[in-house]
PDB file with SEQRES, HELIX, SHEET and CRYST1 records, atoms N, CA, C and O in Angstrom:
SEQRES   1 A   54  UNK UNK UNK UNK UNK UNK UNK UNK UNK UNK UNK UNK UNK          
SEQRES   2 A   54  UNK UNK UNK UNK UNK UNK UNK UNK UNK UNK UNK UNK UNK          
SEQRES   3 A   54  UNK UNK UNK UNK UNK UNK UNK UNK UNK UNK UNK UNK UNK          
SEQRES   4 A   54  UNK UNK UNK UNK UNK UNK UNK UNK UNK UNK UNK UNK UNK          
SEQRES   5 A   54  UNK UNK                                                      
HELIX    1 AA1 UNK A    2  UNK A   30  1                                  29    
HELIX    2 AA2 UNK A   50  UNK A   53  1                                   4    
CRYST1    1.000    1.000    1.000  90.00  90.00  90.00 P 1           1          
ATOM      1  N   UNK A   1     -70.849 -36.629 -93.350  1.00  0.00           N  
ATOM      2  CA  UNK A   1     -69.966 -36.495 -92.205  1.00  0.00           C  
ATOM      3  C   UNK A   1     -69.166 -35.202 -92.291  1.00  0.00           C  
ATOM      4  O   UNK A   1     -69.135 -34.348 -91.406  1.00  0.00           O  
ATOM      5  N   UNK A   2     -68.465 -35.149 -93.557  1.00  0.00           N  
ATOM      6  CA  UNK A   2     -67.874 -33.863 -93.512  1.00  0.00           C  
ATOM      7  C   UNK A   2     -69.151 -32.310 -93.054  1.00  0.00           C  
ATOM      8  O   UNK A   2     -68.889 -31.373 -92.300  1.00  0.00           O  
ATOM      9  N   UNK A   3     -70.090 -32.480 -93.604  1.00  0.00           N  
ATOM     10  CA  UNK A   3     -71.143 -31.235 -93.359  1.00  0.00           C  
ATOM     11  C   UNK A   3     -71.273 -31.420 -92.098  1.00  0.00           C  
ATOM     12  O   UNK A   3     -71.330 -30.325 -91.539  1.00  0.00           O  
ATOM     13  N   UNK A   4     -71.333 -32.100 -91.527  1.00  0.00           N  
ATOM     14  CA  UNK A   4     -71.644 -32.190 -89.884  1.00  0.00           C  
ATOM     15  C   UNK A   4     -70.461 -31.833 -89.145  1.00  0.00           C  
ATOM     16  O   UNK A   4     -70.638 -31.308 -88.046  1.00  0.00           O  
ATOM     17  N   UNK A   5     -69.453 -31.996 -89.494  1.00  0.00           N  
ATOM     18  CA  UNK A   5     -67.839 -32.149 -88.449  1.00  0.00           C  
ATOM     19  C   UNK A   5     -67.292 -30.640 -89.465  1.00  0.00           C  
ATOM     20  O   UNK A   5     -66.130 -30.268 -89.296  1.00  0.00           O  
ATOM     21  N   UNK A   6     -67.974 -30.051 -90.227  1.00  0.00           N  
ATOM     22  CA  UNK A   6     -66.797 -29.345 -91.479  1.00  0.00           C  
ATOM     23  C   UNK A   6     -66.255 -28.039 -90.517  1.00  0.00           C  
ATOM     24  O   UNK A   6     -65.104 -27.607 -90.453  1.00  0.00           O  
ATOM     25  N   UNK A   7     -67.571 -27.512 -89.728  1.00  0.00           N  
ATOM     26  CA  UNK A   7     -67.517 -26.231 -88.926  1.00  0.00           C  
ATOM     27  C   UNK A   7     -66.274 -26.549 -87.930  1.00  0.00           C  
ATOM     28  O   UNK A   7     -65.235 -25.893 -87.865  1.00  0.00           O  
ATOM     29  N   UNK A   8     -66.597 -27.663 -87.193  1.00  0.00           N  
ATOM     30  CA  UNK A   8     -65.332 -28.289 -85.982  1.00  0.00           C  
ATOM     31  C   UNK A   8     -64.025 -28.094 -86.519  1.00  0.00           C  
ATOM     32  O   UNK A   8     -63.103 -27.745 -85.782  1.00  0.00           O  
ATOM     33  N   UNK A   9     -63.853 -28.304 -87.836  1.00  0.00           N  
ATOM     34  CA  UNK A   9     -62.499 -28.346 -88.677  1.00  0.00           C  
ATOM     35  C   UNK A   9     -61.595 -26.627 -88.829  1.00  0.00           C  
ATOM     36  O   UNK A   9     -60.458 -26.247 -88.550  1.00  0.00           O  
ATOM     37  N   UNK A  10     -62.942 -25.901 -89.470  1.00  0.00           N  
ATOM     38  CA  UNK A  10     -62.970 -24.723 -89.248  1.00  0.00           C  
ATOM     39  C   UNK A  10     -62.522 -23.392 -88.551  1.00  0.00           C  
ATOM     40  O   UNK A  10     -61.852 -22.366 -88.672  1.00  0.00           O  
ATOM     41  N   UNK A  11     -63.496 -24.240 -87.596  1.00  0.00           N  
ATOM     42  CA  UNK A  11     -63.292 -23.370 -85.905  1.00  0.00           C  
ATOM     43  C   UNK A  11     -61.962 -23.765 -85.246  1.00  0.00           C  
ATOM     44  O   UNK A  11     -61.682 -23.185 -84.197  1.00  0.00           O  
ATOM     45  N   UNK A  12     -60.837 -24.970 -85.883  1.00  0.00           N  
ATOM     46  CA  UNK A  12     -60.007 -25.506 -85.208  1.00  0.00           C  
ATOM     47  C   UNK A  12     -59.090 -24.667 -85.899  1.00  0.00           C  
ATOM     48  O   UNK A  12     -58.296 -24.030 -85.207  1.00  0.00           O  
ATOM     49  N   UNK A  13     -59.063 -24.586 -86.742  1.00  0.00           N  
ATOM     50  CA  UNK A  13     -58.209 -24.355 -88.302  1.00  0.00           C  
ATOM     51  C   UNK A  13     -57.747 -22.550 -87.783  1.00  0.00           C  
ATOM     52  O   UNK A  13     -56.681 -21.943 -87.677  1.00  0.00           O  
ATOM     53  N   UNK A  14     -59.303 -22.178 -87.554  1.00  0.00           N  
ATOM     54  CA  UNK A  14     -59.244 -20.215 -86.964  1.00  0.00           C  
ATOM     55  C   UNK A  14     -58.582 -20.493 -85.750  1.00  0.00           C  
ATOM     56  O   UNK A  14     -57.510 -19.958 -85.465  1.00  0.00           O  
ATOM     57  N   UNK A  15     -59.293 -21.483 -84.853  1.00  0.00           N  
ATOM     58  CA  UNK A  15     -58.014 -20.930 -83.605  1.00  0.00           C  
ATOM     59  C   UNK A  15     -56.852 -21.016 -83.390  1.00  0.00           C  
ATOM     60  O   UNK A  15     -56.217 -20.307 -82.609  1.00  0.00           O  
ATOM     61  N   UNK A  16     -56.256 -22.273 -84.346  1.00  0.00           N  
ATOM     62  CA  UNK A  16     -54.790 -22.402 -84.239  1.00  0.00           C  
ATOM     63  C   UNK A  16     -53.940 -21.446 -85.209  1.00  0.00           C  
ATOM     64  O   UNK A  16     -52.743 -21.207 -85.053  1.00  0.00           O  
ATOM     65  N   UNK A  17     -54.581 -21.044 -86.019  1.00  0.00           N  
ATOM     66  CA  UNK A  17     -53.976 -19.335 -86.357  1.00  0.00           C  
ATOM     67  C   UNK A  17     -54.171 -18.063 -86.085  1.00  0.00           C  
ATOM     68  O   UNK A  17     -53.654 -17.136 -86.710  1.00  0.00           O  
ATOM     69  N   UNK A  18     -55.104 -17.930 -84.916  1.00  0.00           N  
ATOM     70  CA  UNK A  18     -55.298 -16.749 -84.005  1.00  0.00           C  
ATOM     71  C   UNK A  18     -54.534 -17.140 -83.362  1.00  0.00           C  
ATOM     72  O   UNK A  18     -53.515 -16.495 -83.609  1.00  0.00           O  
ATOM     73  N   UNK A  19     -54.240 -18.257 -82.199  1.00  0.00           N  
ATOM     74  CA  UNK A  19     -53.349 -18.254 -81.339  1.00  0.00           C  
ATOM     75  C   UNK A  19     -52.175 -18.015 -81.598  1.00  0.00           C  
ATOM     76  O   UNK A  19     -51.661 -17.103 -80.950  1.00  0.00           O  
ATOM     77  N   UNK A  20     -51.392 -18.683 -82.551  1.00  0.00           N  
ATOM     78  CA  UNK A  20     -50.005 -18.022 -83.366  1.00  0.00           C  
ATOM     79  C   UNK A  20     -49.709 -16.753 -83.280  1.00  0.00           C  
ATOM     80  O   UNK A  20     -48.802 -16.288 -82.590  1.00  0.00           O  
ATOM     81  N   UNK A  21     -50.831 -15.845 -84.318  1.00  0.00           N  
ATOM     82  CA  UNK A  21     -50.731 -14.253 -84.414  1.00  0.00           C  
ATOM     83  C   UNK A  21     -50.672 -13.825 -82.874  1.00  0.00           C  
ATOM     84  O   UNK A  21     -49.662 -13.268 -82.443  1.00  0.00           O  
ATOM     85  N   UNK A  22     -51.800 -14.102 -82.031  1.00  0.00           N  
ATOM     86  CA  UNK A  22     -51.830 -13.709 -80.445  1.00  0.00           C  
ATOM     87  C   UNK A  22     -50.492 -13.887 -80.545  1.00  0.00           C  
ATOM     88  O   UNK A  22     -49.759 -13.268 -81.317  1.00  0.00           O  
ATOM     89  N   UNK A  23     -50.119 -14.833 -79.675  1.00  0.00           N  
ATOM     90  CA  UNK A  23     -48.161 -15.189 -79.583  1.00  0.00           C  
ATOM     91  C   UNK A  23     -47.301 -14.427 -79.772  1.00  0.00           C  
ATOM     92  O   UNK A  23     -46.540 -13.905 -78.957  1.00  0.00           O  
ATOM     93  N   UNK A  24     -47.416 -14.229 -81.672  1.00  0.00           N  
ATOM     94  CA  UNK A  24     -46.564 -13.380 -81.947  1.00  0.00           C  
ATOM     95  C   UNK A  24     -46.655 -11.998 -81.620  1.00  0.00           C  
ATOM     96  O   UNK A  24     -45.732 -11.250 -81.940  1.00  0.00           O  
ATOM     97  N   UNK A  25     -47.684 -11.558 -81.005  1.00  0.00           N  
ATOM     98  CA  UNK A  25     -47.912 -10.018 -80.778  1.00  0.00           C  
ATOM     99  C   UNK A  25     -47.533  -9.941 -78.911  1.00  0.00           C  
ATOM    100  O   UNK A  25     -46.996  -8.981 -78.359  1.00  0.00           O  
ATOM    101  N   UNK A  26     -47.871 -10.894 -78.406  1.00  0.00           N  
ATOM    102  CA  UNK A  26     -47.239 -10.881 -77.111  1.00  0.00           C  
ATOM    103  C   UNK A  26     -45.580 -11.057 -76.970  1.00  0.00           C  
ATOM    104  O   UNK A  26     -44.948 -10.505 -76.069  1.00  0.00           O  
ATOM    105  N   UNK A  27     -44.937 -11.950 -78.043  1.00  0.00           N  
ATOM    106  CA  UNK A  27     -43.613 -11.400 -78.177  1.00  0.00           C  
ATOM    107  C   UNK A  27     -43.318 -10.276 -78.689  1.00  0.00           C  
ATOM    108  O   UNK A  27     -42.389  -9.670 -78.154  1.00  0.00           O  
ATOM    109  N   UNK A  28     -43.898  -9.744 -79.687  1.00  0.00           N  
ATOM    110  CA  UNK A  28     -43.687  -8.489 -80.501  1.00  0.00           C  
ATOM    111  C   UNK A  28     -43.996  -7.652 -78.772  1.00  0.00           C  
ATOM    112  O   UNK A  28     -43.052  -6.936 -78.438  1.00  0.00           O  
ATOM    113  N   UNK A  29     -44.529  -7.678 -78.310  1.00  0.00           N  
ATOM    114  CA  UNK A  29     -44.675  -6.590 -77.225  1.00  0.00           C  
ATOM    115  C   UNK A  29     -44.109  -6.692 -75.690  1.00  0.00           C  
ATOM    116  O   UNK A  29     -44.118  -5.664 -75.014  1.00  0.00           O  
ATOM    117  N   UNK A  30     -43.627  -7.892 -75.139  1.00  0.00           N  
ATOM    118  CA  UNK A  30     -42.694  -8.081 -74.442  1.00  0.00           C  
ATOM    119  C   UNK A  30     -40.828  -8.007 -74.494  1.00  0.00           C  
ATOM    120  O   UNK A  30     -39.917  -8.182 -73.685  1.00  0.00           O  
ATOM    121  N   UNK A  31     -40.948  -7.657 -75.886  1.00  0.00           N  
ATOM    122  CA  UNK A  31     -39.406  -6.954 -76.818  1.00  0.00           C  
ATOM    123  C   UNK A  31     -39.389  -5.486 -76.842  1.00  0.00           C  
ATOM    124  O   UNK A  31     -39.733  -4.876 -77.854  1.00  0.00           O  
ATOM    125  N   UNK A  32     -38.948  -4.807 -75.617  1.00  0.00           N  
ATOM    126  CA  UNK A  32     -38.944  -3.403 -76.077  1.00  0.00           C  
ATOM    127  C   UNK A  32     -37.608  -3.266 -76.153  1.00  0.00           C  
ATOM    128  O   UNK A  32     -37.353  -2.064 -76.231  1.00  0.00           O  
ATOM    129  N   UNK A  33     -36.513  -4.007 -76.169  1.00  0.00           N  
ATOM    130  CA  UNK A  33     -35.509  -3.070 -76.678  1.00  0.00           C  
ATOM    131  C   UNK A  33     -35.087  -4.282 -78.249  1.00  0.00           C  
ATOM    132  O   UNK A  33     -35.605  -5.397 -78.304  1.00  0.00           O  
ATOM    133  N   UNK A  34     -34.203  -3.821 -79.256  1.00  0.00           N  
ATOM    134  CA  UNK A  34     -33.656  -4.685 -79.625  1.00  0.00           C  
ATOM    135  C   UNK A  34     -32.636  -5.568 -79.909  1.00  0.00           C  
ATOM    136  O   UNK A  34     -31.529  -5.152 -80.253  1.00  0.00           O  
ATOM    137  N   UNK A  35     -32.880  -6.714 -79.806  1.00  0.00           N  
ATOM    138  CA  UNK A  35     -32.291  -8.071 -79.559  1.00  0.00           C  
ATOM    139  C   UNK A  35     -31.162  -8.468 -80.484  1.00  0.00           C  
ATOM    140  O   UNK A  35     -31.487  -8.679 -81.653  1.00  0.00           O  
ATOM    141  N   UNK A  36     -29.662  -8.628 -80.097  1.00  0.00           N  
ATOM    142  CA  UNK A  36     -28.722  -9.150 -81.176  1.00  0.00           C  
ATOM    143  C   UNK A  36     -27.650 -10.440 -80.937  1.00  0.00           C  
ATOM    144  O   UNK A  36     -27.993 -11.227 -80.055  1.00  0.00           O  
ATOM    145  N   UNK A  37     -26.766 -10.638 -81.430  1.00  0.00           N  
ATOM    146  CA  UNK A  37     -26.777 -12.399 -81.192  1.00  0.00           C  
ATOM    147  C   UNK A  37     -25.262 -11.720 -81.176  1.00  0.00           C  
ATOM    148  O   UNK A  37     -24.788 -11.144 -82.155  1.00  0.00           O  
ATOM    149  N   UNK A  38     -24.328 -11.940 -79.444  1.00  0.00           N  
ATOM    150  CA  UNK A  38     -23.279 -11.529 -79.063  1.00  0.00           C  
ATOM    151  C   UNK A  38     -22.672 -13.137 -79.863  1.00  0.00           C  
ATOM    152  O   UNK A  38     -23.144 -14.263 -79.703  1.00  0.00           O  
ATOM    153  N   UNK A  39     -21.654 -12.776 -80.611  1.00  0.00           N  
ATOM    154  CA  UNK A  39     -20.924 -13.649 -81.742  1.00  0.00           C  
ATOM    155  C   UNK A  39     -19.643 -14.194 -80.730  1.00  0.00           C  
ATOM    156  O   UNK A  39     -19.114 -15.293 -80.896  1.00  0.00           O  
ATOM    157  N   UNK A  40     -19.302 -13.374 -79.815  1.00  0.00           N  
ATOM    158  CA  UNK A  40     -18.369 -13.635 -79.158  1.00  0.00           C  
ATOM    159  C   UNK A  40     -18.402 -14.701 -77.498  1.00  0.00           C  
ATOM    160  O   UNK A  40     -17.749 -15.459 -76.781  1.00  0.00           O  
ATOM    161  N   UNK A  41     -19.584 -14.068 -77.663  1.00  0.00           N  
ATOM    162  CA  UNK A  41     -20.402 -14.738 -76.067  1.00  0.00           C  
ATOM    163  C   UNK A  41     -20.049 -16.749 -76.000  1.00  0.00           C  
ATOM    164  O   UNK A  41     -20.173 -17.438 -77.013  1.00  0.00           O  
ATOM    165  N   UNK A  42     -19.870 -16.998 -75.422  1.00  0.00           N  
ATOM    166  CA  UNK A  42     -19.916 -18.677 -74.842  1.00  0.00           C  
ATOM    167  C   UNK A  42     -21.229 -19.171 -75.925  1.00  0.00           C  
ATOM    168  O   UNK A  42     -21.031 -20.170 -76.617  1.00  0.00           O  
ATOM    169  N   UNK A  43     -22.476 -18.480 -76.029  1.00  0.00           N  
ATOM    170  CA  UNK A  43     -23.389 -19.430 -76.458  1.00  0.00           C  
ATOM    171  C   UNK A  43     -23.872 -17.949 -77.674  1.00  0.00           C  
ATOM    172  O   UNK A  43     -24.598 -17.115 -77.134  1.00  0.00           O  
ATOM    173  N   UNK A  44     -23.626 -17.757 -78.664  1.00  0.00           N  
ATOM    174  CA  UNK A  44     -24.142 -16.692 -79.456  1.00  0.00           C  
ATOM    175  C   UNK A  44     -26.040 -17.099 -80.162  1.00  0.00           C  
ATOM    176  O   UNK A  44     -26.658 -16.413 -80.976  1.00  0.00           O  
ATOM    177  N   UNK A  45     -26.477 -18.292 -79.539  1.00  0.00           N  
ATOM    178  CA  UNK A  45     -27.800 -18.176 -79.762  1.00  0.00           C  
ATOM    179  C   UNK A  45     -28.517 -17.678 -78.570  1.00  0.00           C  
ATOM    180  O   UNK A  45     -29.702 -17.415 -78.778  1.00  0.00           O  
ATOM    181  N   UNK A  46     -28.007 -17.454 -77.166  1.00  0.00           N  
ATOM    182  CA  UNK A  46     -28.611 -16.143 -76.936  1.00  0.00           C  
ATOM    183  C   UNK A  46     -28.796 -14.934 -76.911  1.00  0.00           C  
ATOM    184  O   UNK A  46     -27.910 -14.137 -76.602  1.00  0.00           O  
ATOM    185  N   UNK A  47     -29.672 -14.691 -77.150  1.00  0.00           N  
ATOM    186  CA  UNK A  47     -29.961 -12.974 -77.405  1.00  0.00           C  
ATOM    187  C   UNK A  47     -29.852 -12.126 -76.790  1.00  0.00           C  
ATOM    188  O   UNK A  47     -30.476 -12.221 -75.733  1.00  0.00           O  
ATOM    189  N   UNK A  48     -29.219 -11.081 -76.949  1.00  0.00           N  
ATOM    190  CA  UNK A  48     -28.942  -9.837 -75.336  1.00  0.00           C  
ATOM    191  C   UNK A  48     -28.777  -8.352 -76.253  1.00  0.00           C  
ATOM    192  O   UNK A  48     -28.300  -8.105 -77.360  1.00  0.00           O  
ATOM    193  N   UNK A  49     -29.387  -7.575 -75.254  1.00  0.00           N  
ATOM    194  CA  UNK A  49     -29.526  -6.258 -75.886  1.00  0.00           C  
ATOM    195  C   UNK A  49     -28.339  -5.312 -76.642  1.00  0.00           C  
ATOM    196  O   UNK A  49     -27.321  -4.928 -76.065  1.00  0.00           O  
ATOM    197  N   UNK A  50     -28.630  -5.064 -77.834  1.00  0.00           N  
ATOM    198  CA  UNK A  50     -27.965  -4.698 -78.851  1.00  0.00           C  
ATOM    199  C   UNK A  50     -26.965  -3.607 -78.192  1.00  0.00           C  
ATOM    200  O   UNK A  50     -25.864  -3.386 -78.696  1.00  0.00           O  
ATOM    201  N   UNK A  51     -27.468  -2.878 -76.920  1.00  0.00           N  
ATOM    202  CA  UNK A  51     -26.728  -1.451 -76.323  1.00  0.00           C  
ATOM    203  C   UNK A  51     -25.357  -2.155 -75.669  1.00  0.00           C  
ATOM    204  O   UNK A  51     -24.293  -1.535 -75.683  1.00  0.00           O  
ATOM    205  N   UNK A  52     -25.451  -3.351 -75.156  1.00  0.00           N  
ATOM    206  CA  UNK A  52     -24.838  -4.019 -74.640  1.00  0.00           C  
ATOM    207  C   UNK A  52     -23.436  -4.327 -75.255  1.00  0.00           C  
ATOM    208  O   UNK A  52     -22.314  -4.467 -74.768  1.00  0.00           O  
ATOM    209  N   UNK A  53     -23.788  -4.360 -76.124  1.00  0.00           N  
ATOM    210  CA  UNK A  53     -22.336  -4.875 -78.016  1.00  0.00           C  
ATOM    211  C   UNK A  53     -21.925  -3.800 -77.885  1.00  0.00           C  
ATOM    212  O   UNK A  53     -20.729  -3.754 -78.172  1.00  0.00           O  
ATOM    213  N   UNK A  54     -22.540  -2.407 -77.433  1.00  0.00           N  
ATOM    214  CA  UNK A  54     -21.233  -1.272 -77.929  1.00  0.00           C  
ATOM    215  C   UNK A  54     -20.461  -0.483 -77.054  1.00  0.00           C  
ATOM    216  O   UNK A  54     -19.589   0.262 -77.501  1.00  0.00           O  
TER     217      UNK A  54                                                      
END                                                                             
């Protein structure tokens, strides 16, 4: 059973860590400026552009 199903496991195993890396490179590339955490802001877990703080 495993020799028969092992490839399915495989092929599951590669795409759910290609898709991740994909992901992370579509965030890595929809971030062109960079991102910092206003400490003072109402909610400091959102992120807003670092030019913005100074």
């Amino acid at each position: 059973m495993l020799r028969k199903y092992g490839w399915l496991v495989v092929f599951a195993v590669f795409m759910f860590l290609f898709e991740g890396l994909l992901m992370q490179w579509i965030e890595l590339m929809s971030t062109e400026s960079d991102k910092c955490r206003n400490m003072n802001s109402v909610n400091p877990l959102k992120l807003v552009n670092c030019s913005e703080l100074e």
